[in-house]
N, C-alpha and C positions, 0 to 999 in steps of 0.2 A: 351370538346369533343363534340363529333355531339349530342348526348344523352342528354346532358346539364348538364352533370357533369362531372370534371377532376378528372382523379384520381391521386395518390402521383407518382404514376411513369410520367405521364405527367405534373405535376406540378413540379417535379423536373430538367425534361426537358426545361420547359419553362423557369426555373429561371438561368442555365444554361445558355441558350441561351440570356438572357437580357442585358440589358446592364446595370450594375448597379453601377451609378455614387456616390451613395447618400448611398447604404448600408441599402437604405431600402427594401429590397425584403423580402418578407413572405411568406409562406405555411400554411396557416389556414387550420381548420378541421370544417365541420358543419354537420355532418353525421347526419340525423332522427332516431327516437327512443333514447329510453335511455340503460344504461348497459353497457357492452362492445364492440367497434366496431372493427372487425379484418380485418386487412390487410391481404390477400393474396398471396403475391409473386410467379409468375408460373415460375420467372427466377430471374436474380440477377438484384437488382436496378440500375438506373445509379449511376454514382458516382458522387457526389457531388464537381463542380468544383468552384462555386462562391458563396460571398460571403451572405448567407441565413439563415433566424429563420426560422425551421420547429418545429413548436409548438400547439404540443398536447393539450397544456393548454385551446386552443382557443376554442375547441368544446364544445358546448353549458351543456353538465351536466357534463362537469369537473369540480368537487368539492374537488381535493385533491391527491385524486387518480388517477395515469394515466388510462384512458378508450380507448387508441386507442392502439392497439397491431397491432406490426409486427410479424406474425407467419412463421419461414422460413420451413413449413415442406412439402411445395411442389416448394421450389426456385433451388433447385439442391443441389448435394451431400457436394460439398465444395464453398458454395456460403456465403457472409457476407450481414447482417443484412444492415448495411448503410456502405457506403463506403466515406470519405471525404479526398479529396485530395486538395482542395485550400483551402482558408485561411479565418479567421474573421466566420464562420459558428456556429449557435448555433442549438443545437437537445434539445428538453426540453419536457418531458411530455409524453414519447410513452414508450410503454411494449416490449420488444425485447429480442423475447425467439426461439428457437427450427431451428436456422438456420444453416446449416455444415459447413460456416465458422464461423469466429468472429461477435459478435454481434454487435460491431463500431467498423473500425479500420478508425484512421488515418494516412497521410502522407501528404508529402508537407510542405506549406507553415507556418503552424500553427497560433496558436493564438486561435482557435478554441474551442466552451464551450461545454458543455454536463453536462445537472443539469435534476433533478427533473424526470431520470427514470429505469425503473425496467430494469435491463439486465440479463438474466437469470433464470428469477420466472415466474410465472402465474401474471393474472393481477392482486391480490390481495395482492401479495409481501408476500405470505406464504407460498406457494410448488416450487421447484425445476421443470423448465422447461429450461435446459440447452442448452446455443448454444455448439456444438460441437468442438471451438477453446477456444479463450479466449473471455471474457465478452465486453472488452474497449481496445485496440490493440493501442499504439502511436508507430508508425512508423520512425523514422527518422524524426521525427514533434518534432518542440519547443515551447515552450510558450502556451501549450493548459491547459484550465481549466475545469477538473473533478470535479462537486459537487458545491458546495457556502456555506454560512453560514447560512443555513436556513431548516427548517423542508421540505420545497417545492421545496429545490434544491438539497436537499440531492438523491443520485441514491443509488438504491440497486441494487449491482452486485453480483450478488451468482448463485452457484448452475451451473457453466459455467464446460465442461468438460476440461480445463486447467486451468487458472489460471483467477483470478479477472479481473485485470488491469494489463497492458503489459508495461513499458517504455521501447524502445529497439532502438540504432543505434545512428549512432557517429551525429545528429543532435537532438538528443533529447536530450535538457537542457532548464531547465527554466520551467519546467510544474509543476502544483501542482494539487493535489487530495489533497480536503479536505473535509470533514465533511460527507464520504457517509460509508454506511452498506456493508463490506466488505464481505461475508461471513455469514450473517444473513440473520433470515426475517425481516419484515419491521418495527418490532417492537426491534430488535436491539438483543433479548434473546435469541432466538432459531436456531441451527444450519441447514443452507442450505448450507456450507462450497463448495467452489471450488474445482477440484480436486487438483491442483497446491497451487500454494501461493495468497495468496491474492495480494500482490503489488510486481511483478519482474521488478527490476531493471537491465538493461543488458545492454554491451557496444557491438559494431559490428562486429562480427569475422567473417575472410573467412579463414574455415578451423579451423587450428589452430594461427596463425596472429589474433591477437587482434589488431583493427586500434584503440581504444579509443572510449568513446562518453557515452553517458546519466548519464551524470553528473549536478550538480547544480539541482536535482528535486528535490520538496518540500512533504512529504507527512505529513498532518499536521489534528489532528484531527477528525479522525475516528475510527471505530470500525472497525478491523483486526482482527476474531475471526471465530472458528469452519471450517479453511480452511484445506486440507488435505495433506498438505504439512509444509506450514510456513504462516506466519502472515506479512512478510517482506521478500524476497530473492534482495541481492545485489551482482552480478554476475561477475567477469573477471575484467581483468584492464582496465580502461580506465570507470568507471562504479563508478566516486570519486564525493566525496564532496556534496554528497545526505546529506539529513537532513529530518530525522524523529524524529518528539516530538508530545506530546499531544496527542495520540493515545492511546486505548485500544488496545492490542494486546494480544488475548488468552481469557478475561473477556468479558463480556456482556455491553451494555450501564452504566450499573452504574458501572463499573471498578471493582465490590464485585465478580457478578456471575459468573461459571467457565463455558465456553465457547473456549476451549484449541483449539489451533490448534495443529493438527495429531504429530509434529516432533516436530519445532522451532517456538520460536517466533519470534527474528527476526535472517538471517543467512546472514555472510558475507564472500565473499570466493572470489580463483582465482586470487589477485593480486587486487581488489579494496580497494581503500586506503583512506584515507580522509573524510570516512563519519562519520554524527552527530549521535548518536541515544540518545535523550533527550536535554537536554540545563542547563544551571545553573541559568536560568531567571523561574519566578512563571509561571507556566501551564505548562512548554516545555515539563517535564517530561512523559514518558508513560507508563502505569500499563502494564508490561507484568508478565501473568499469568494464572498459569494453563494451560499450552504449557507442553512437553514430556521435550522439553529444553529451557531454555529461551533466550541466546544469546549465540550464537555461530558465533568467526571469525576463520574462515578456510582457511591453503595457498593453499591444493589440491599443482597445482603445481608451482604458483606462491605466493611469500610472501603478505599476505593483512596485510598492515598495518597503525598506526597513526588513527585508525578509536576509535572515543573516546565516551565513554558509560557514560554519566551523569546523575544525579540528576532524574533518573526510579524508580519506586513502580517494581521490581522483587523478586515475590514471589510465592510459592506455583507452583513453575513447578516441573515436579515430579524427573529429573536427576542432573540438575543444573541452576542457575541462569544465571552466566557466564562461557562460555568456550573457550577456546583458542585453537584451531586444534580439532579435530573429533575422539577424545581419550579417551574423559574422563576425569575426576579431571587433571589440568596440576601443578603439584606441583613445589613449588622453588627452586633452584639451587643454592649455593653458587656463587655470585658473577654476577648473574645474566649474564652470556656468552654466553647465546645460541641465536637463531635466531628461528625465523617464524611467526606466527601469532601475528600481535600486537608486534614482538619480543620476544613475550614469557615472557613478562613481569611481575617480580614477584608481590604478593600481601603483603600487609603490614599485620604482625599478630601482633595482640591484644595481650600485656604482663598484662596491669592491665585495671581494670574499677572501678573507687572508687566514691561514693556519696559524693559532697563535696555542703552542704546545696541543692541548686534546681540545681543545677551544677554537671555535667559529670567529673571529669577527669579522659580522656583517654592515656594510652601511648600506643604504637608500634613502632616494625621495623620495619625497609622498607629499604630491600637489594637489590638496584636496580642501576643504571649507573648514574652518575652524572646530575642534572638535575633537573627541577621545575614539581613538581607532586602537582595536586590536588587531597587529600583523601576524601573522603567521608565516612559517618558513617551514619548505619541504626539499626533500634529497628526491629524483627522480630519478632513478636507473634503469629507465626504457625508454629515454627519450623523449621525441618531440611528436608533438601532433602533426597532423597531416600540413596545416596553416605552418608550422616552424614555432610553436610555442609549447611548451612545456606543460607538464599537469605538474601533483603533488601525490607521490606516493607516499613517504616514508616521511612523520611528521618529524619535526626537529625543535623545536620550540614556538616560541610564541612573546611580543611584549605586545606590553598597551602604551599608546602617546599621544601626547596632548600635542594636535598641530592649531597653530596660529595663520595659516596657509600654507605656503610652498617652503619645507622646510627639509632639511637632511638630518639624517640620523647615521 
């Protein structure tokens, strides 16, 4: 500018405007003084059309914590934090609190990162300064990456007046969130919960027409905890084949402390079918716990189902572990014939458990439709739900069996 300093609204202009063959365009920060430097938006930023690092990191007493804040409390009523609509764009290192829309939203082209910042906190990543939409918004956007593997990429999004992070519309697949503070401060323990869910997953509906879509997204590896809703929401059909493992959901950083989210830990409803929650590989598993309920799939008004719940530490939520439709305990039926969630699939009961030297043998039925089932077996050393039913903390094994109907093992 004439003054001899750009600000981030002109330097997002300019970047914009370039021509950028090479993919190298930057937005560095080198603000005087130490401490926090805030941004003040008097209207909504531009949008971010080309492909740019705007990086916080770069400002001279960045040591860890992000020091440059976007403050949206004079940008207008329903204005977003940054707005990215083309493609390849990395945001890394900025505070992004208190704006009336979302604090990022994307769309477009995707491919697009966002690590290493506070959405929703003060710049200390301990109190709750809430944008009034959602925290991280994907729009119709594929392929964008939330968080990294690293104490420095990890974002804290908490404390957002909807929901964490948004995946939403029939082009959103293929994005992963991984490794960031869902619903914490920045030390992972303490509740700055969103009002919504930590991570909603939704396919595109106009009206009531479901077209399909945000499907194949990865959430892998974070803390999902103390949000005011769920720890996980996967939404309507066309909203399949999601996969969540390796998460805390409801617990604290070290998967012991209770840290429950307000309902569910994670919930699946509407007709999405096909999703992972856990894996039968070492880590996929995720501690949900200390949730009001810990999984629940619900058809509402379409059947959700084939969505398979593997090899989790669920324990200690206070209603139940797993649940099948939004009833309560779903008990067995002869002959297994009914239909809805999951199909309504019976569970296998325990007839013996006998010590046979450092050896388990376990038998059960398992009255279900013909078919290959993997059971799993857990040790529970805290007891029973609030209902008088058991979760699975501590995994023990696991077979696969071919039943022909109502059969004992």
């Amino acid at each position: 500018g004439a003054d001899g300093h750009i600000s981030l609204r002109e330097a997002i202009i300019a970047s914009n405007n370039t021509a950028n063959l090479d993919g190298s365009d930057w937005i560095l920060f080198n603000i005087s003084g130490a401490g926090t430097h805030t941004i003040l938006p008097t209207s909504a930023l531009p949008a971010i059309t080309d492909a740019v690092i705007i990086d916080g990191w770069s400002e001279p007493d960045f040591a860890g914590i992000p020091v440059i804040e976007l403050n949206g409390t004079s940008a207008g009523g329903s204005t977003d934090g940054l707005r990215i609509t083309g493609g390849g764009v990395t945001i890394r290192g900025l505070v992004i609190n208190r704006f009336g829309g979302n604090g990022i939203i994307i769309t477009g082209a995707g491919g697009n990162t966002v690590q290493g910042n506070y959405v929703g906190t003060n710049t200390a990543g301990t109190a709750e300064l809430g944008n009034s939409l959602d925290g991280i918004r994907i729009d119709n956007s594929p392929n964008n990456f939330i968080g990294g593997t690293t104490t420095l990429t990890r974002n804290i999004i908490s404390g957002n007046n909807l929901h964490g992070v948004v995946i939403f519309g029939t082009n959103a697949s293929g994005n992963l969130v991984q490794n960031n503070y869902i619903g914490t401060d920045i030390t992972g323990t303490l509740d700055l919960g969103n009002a919504g869910s930590g991570v909603l997953i939704s396919d595109n509906c106009d009206g009531v027409i479901f077209k399909g879509g945000a499907s194949g997204n990865t959430i892998r590896g974070n803390v999902l905890s103390g949000n005011n809703y769920s720890g996980v929401s996967i939404a309507n059909t066309g909203a399949d084949n999601n996969v969540i493992f390796g998460n805390s959901i409801g617990a604290d950083t070290s998967g012991l402390g209770a840290l429950g989210n307000s309902v569910f830990g994670v919930v699946i409803w509407n007709g999405a079918s096909g999703n992972r929650i856990g894996g039968t590989a070492v880590g996929e598993g995720n501690v949900i716990a200390f949730n009001d309920r810990g999984v629940l799939v619900d058809s509402n008004f379409i059947n959700a189902v084939n969505n398979s719940i593997l090899g989790n530490q669920i324990w200690a939520n206070t209603q139940y572990g797993i649940g099948l439709e939004n009833d309560g305990i779903t008990f067995n039926d002869a002959g297994d014939g009914d239909s809805g969630a999951n199909d309504l699939l019976n569970y296998p009961v325990l007839t013996s458990v006998t010590q046979n030297g450092t050896d388990l043998d376990i038998q059960f039925d398992l009255d279900v439709p013909a078919g290959n089932y993997r059971i799993e077996f857990f040790d529970n050393p805290n007891g029973i739900n609030a209902n008088g039913y058991g979760g699975g903390e501590i995994f023990l094994g696991a077979v696969t069996v071919t039943s022909l109907g109502t059969v004992s093992y």
